[in-house]
C-alpha positions in Angstrom: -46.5 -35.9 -17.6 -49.7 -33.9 -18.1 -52.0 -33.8 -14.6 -54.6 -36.0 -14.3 -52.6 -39.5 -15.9 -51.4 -41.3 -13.0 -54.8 -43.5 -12.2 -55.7 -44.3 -15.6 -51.8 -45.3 -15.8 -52.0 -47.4 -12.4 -55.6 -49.2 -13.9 -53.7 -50.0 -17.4 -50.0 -51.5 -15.6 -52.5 -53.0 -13.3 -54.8 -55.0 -15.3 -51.4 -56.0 -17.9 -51.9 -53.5 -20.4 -49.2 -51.3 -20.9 -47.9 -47.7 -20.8 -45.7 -46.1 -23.4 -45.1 -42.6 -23.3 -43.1 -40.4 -26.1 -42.1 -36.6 -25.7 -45.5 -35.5 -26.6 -47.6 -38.5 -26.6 -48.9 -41.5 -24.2 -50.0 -44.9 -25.2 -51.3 -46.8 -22.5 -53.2 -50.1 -23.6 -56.1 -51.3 -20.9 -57.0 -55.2 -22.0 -60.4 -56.3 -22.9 -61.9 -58.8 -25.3 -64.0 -59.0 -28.1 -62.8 -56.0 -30.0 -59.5 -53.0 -29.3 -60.6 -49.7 -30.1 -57.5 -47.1 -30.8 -59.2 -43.9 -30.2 -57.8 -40.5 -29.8 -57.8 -37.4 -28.5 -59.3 -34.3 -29.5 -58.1 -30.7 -29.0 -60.4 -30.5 -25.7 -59.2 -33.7 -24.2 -56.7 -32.2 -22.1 -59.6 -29.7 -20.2 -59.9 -32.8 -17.5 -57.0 -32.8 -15.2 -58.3 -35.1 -12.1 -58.6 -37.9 -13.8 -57.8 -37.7 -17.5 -58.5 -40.7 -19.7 -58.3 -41.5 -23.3 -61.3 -40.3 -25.5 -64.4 -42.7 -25.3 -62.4 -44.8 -22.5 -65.8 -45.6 -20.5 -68.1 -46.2 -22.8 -65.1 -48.8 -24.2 -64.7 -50.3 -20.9 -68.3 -50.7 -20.5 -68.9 -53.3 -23.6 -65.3 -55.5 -21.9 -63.4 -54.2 -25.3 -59.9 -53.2 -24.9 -58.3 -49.9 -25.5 -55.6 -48.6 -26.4 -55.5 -44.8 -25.9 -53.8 -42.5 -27.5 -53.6 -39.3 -25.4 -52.1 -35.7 -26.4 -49.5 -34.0 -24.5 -49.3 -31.4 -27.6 -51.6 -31.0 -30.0 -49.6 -31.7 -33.2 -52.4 -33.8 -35.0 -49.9 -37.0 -34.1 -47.1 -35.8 -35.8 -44.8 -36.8 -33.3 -41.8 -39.2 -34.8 -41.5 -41.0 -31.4 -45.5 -41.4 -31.4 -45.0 -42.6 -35.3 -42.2 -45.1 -34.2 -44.6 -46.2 -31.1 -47.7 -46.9 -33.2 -45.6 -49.3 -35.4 -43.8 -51.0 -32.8 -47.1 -51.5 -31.1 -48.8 -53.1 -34.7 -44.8 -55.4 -35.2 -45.4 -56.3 -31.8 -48.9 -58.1 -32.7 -51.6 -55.8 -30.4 -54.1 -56.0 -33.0 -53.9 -59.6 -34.2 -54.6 -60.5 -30.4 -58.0 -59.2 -30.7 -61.0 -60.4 -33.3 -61.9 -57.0 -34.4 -60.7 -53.5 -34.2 -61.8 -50.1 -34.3 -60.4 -46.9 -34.7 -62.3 -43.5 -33.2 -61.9 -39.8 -32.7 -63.4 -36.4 -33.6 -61.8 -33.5 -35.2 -58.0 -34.0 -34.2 -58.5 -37.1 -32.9 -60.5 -38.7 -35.9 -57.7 -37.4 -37.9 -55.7 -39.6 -35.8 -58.1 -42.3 -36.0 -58.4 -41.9 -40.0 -55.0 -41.8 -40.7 -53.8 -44.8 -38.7 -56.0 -47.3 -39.7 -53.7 -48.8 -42.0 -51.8 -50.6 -39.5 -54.7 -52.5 -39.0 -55.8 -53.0 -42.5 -59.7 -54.2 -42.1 -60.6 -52.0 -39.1 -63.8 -50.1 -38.6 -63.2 -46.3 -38.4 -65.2 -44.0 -36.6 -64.4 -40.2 -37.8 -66.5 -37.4 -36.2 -66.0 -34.2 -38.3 -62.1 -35.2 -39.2 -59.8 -33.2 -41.0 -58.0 -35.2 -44.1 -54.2 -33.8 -43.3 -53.3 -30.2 -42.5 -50.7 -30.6 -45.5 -51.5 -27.1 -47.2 -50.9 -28.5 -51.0 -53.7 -30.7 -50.5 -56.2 -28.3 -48.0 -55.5 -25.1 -49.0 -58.5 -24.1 -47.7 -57.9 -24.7 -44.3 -56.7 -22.0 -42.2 -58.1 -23.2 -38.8 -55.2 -24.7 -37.3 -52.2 -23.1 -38.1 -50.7 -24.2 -34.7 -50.9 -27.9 -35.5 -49.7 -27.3 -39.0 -46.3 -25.6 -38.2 -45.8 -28.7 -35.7 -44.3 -31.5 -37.4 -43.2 -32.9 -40.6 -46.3 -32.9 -43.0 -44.5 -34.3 -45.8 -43.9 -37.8 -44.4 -45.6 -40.8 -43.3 -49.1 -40.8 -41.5 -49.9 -37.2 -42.5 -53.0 -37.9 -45.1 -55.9 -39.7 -44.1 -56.9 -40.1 -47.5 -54.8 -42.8 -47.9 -55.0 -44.8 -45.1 -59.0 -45.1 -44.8 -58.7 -47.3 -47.8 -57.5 -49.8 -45.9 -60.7 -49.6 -43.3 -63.2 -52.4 -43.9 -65.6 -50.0 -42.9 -64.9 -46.2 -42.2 -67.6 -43.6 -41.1 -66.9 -39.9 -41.7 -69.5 -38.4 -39.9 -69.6 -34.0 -40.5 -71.5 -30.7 -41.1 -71.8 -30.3 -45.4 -72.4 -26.6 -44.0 -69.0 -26.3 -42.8 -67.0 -25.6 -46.4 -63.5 -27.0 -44.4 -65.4 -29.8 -42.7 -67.0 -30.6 -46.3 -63.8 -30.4 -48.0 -62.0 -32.5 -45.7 -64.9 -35.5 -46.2 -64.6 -35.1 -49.7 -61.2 -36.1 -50.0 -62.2 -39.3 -47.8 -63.6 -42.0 -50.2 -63.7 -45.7 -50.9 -66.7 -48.1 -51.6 -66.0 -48.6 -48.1 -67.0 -45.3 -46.9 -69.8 -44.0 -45.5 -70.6 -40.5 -45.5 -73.0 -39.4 -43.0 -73.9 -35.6 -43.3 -75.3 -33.7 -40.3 -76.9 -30.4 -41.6 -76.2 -27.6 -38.8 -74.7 -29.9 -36.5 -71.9 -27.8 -36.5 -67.8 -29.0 -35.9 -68.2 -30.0 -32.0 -70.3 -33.8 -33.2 -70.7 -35.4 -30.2 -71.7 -32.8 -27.9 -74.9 -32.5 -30.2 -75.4 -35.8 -30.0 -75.4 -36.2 -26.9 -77.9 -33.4 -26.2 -80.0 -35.9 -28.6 -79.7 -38.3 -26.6 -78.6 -41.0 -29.4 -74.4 -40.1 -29.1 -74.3 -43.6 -27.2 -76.1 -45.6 -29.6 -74.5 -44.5 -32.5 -70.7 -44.6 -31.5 -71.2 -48.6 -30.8 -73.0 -49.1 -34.0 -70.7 -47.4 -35.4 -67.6 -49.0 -33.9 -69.3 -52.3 -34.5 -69.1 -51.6 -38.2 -73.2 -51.5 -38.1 -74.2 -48.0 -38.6 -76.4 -47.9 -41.7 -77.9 -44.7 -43.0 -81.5 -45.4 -42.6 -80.8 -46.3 -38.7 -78.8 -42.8 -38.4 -82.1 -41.3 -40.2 -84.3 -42.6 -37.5 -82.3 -41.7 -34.8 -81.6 -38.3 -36.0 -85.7 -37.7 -36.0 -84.6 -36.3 -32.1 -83.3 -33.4 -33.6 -86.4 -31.7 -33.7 -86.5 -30.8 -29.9 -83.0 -30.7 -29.2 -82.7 -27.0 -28.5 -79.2 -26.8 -30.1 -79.8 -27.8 -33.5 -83.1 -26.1 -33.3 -81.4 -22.4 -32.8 -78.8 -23.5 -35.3 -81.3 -24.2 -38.1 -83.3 -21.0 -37.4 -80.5 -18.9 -37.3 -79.0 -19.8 -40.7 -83.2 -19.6 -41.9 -83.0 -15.9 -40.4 -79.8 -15.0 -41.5 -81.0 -16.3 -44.8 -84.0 -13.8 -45.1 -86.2 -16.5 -43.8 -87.1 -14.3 -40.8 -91.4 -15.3 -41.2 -90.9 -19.2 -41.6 -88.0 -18.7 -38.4 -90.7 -17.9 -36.6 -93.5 -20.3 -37.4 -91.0 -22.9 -36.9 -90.0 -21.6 -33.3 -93.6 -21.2 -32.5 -94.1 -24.8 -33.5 -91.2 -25.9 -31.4 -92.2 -23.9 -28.5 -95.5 -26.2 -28.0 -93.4 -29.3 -26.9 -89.9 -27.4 -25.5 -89.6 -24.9 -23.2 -86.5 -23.1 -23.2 -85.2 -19.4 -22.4 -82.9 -19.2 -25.2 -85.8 -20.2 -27.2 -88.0 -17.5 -26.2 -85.3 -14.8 -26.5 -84.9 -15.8 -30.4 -88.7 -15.7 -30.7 -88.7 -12.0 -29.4 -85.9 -11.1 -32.2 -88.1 -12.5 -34.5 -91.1 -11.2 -33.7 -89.8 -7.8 -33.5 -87.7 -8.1 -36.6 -90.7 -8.8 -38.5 -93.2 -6.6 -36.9 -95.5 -9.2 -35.4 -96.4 -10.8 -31.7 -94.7 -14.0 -30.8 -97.3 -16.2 -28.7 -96.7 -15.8 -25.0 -93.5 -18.3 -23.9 
């Protein structure tokens, strides 16, 4: 068993969940009420090895929802048989009809995961930050990011293309970068009158973290996993962009590497008047010398 597992493994047994654990997977269920959100992990997940829980466990926990967890030992994008078998006998057994409402949630990897297992609880809300469709290469040729997870598995069988599956979702966000050709490929093939698209211009593939930074990551996950996110909520929200450094250098590079070196600047200089920030001012110097002309003093 990966490091890090044994608490979050003591907490579930404890409290009467319950721990299952395949050759490259662990389930481990941790009660609550109200709601169960299956979320999963990402390729990252696996970087904490004190105490390692599933993805979004606290911020779960805090609302008294249940989890079940769906944690990574290898990062085969769930194509595990045993795992396969385990999510069934979990649904057979009646997890999900115990609770009123459930969720499913990842990013990248894990929103695969999250996507392409909703059907066993047809009418769920899923939450999908930047997921990939399937890695089956007849239907993505275009992706050549993760070869790895590709050649691990059997990609032909069940559980293998989200595409499917989100039909079953009451409501499914698929959250992404339209700048990213994969990520905006990917969405594409994820429709449904049930299906929300919510694109994040220059967000890049790593969601959350920018959100985060924003400060709104918190507010939109349980909206979302409530099955209330609406688009002119996000719009609002996403008005923090404008001083949240990250985006702010990602949008000026692609307007410099765009020939947009004059407006680059303006917009930096603007910026600069409410943030203060190094990497910032180091841009503003490129720019400024790039073009010939004197950025204001940082």
């Amino acid at each position: 068993m990966p490091p890090g597992l044994d608490r979050i493994r003591a907490i579930c047994e404890a409290e009467g969940g319950f721990w299952l654990e395949t050759d490259h997977h662990v389930l481990c269920h941790r009660p609550g009420t109200g709601r169960l959100v299956v979320s999963f992990d990402n390729l990252s997940s696996d970087r904490e090895t004190s105490f390692r829980k599933p993805f979004g466990h606290d911020l779960i926990v805090a609302q008294g929802w249940g989890n079940l967890g769906v944690i990574a030992k290898r990062k085969d994008w769930f194509q595990c048989p045993m795992l396969k078998e385990a999510m069934v006998a979990v649904a057979g057994a009646g997890l999900y009809t115990r609770y009123p409402a459930v969720s499913f949630y990842g990013a990248s990897m894990g929103a695969f995961g999250a996507a392409v297992f909703a059907g066993l609880a047809p009418g769920a809300v899923v939450l999908a930050f930047a997921p990939q469709s399937t890695l089956r290469p007849r239907l993505v040729p275009f992706e050549g990011r993760y070869r790895y997870g590709r050649s691990l598995g059997d990609w032909s069988g069940e559980f293998t293309d989200a595409a499917r599956s989100i039909r079953s979702a009451h409501r499914a966000y698929v959250l992404y970068d339209p700048c990213l050709i994969e990520d905006r490929l990917h969405a594409a093939r994820l429709t449904g009158p049930q299906v929300m698209h919510i694109p994040l211009r220059h967000f890049d593939h790593k969601l959350p973290p920018m959100l985060l930074r924003m400060g709104i990551l918190k507010e939109l996950t349980l909206l979302g996993l409530r099955g209330d996110l609406e688009l002119p909520v996000v719009h609002r929200m996403l008005r923090r962009r404008r001083d949240a450094i990250p985006y702010v250098l990602s949008v000026l590079t692609a307007a410099r590497a765009r020939g947009h070196g004059r407006l680059a600047l303006a917009a930096a200089q603007s910026v600069a008047q409410r943030v203060d920030n190094h990497r910032l001012r180091a841009l503003r110097r490129e720019l400024a010398s790039e073009l010939g002309a004197t950025s204001s003093p940082a």
